[in-house]
N, CA, C and O of each residue as an XYZ file, in Angstrom:
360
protein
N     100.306    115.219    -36.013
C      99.767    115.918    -37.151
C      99.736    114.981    -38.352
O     100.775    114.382    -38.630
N      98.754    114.815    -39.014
C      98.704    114.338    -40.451
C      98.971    114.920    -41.730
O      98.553    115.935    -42.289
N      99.859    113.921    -42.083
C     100.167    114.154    -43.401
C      99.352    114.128    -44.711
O      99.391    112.975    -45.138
N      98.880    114.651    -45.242
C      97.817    114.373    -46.394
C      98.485    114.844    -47.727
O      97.756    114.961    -48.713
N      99.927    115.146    -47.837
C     100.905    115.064    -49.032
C     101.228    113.431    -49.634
O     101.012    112.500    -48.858
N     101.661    113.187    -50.796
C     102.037    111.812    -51.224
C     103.120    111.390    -50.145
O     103.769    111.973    -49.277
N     102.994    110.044    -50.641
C     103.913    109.063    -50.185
C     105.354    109.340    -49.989
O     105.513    109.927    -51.059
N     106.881    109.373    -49.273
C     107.347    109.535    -49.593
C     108.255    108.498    -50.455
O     108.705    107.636    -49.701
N     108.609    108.340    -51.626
C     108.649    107.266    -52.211
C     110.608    107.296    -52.530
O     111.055    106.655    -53.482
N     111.608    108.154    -51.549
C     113.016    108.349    -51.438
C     113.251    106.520    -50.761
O     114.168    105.823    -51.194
N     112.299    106.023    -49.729
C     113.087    104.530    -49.305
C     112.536    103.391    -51.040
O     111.454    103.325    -51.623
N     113.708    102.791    -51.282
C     113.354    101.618    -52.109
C     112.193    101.065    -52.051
O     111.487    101.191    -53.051
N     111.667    100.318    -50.912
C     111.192     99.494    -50.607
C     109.077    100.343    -50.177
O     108.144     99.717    -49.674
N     109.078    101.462    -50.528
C     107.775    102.046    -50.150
C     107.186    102.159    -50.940
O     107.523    102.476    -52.081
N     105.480    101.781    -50.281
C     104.822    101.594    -51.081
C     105.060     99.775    -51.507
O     104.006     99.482    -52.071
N     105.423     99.264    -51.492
C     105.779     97.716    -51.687
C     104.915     96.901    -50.864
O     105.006     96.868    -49.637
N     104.066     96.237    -51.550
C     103.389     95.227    -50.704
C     103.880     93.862    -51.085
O     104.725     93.454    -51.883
N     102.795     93.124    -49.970
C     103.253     91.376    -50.222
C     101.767     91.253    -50.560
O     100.748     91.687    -50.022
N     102.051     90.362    -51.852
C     101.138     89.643    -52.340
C     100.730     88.231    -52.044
O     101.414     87.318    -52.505
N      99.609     87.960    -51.268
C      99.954     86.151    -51.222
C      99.690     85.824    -52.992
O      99.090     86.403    -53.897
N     100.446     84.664    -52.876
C     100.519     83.975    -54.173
C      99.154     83.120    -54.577
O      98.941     82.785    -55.742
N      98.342     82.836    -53.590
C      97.427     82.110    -53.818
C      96.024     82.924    -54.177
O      94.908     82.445    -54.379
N      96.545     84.632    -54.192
C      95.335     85.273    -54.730
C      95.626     85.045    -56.575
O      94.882     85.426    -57.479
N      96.856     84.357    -56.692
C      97.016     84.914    -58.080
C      95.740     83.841    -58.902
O      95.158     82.802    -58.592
N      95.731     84.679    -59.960
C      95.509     83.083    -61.133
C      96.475     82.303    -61.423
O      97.549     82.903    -61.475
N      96.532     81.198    -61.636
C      97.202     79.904    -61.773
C      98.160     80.661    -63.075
O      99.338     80.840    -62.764
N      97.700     81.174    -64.678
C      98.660     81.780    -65.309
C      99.358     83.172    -64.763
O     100.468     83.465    -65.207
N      98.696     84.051    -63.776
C      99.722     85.252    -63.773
C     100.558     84.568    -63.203
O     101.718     84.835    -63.516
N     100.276     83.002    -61.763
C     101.526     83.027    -61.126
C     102.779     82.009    -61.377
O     103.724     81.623    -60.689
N     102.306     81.764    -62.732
C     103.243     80.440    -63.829
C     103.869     81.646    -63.981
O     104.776     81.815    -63.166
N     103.688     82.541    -64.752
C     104.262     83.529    -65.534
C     105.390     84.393    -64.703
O     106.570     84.534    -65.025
N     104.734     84.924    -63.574
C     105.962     85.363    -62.501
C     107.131     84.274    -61.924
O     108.321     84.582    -61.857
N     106.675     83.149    -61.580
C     107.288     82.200    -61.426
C     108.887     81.633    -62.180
O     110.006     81.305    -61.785
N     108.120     81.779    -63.532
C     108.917     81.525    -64.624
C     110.025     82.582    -64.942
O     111.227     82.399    -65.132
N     109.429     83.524    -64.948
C     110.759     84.883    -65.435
C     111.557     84.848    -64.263
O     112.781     84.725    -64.305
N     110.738     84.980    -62.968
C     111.693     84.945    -61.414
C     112.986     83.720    -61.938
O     114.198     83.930    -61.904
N     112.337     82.510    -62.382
C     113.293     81.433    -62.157
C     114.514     81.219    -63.428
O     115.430     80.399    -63.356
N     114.246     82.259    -64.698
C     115.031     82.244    -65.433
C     115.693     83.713    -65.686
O     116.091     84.083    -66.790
N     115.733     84.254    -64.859
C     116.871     85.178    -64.863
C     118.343     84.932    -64.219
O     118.630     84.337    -63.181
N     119.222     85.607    -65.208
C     120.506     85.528    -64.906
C     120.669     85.921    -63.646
O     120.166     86.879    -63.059
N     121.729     84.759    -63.117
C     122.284     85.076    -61.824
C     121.486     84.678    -60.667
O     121.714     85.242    -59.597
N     120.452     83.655    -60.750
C     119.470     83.060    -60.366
C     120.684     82.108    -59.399
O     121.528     81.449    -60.007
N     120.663     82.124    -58.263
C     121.659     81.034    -57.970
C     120.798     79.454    -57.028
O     120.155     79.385    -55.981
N     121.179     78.520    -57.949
C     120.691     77.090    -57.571
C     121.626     76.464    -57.087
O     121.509     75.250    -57.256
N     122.727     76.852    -56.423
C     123.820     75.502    -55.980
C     124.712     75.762    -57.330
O     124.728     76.563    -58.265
N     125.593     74.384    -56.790
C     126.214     73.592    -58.184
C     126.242     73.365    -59.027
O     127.028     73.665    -59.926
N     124.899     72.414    -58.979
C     124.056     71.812    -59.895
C     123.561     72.385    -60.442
O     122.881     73.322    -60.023
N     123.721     71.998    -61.827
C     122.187     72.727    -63.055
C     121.175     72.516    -62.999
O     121.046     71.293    -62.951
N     120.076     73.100    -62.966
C     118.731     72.889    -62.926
C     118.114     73.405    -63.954
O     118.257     74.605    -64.187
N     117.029     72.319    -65.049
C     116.497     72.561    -65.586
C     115.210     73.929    -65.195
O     114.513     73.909    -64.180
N     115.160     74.898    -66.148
C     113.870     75.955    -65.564
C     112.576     75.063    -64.976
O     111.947     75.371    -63.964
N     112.302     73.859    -65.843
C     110.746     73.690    -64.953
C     111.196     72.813    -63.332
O     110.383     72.457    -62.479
N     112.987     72.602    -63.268
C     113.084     72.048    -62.046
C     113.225     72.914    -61.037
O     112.889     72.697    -59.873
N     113.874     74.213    -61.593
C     113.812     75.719    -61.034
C     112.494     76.244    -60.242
O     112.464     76.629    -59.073
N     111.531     76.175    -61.056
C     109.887     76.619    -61.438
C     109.372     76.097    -60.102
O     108.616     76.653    -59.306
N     110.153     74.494    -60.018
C     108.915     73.682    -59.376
C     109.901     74.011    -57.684
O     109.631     73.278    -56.733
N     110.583     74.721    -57.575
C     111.666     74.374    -56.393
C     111.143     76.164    -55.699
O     111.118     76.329    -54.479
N     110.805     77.237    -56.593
C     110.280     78.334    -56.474
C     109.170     77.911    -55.646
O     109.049     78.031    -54.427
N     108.185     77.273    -56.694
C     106.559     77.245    -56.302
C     106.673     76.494    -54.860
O     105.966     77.089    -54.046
N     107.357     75.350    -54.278
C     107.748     74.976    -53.338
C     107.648     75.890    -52.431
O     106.578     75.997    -51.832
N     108.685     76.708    -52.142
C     109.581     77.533    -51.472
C     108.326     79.002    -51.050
O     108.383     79.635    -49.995
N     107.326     79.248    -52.135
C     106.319     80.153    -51.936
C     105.120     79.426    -51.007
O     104.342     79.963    -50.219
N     105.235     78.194    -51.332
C     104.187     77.223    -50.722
C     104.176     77.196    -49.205
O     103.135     77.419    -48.587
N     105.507     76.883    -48.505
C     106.069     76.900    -47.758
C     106.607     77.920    -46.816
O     107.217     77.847    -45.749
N     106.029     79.242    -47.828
C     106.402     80.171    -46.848
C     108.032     80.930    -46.483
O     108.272     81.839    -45.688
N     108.987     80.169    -47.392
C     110.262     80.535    -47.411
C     110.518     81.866    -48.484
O     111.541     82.537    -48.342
N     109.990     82.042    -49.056
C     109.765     82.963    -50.570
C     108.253     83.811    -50.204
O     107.367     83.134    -49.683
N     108.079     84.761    -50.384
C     107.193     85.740    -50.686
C     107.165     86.414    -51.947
O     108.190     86.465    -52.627
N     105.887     87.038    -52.404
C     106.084     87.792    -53.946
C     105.611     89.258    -53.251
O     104.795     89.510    -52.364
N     106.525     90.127    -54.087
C     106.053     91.547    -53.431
C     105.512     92.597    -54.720
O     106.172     92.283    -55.710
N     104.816     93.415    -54.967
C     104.218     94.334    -55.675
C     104.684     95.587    -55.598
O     104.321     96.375    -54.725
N     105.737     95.927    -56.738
C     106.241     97.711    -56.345
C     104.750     98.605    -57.353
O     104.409     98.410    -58.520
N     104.321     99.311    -56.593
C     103.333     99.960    -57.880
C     103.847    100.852    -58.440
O     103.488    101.360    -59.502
N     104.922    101.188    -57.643
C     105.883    102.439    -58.711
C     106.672    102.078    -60.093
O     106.691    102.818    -61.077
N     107.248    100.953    -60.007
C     107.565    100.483    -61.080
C     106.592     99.254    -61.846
O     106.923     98.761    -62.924
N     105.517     98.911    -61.201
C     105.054     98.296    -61.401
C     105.312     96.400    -61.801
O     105.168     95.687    -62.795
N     105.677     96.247    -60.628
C     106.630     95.194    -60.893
C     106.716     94.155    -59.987
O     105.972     94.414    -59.041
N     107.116     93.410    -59.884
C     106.485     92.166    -58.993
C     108.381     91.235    -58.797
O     109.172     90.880    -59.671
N     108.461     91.140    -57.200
C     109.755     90.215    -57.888
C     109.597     88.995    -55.975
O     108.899     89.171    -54.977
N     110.336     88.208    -56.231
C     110.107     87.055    -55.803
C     111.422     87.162    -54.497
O     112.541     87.242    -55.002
N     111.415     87.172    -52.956
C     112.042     87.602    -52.431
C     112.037     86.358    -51.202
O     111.113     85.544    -51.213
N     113.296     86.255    -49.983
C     113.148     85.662    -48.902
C     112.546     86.223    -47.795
O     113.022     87.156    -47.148
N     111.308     85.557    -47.533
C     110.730     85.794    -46.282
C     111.341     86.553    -45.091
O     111.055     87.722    -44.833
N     112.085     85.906    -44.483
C     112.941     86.722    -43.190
C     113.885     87.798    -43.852
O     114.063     88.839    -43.218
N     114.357     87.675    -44.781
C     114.981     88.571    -44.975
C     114.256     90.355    -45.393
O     114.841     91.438    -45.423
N     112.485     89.936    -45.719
C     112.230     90.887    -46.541
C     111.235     91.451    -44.746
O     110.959     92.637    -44.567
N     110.898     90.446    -43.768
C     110.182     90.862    -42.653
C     111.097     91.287    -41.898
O     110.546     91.771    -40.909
N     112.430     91.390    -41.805
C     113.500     91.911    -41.200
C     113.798     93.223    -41.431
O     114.536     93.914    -40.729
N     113.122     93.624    -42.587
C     113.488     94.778    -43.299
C     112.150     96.102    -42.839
O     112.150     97.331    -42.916
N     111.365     95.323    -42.472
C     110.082     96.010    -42.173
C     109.964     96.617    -40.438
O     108.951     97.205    -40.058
């Protein structure tokens, strides 16, 4: 039987897509990039890393396929996640 009521939107994660990064424009995906890489609790190792060494270790890591960007439309919000960990979940 089909459902033709909304979504149920009780799991976190529904409704959440993956965005490839390479649909973005070059500024929306500086801009996500950037807030992803300077929020607290961001963990880089040991070592300090300057944000544009942060930035450039992100954009890497999306390049590569280790990092995915996902789209909540409920909150409208975009956040920067690990690959296996987020296809494990699916």
């Amino acid at each position: 039987m089909m459902n033709d009521g909304p979504p149920d939107y009780d799991d976190d994660d529904a409704g959440v897509i993956e965005i490839p990064y390479k649909t973005l424009s070059a500024d929306a995906l500086e801009g996500i990039v950037q807030e992803f890489s300077s929020r607290d609790g961001t963990d880089y190792g040991e070592i300090e890393c300057s944000l544009a060494d942060k930035v450039t270790q992100v954009e890497g890591q999306l390049k590569s396929g280790h990092l995915i960007l996902l789209f909540d439309p409920i909150n409208q919000s975009c956040q920067i996640v690990n690959s296996r960990e987020w296809k494990s979940k699916l």
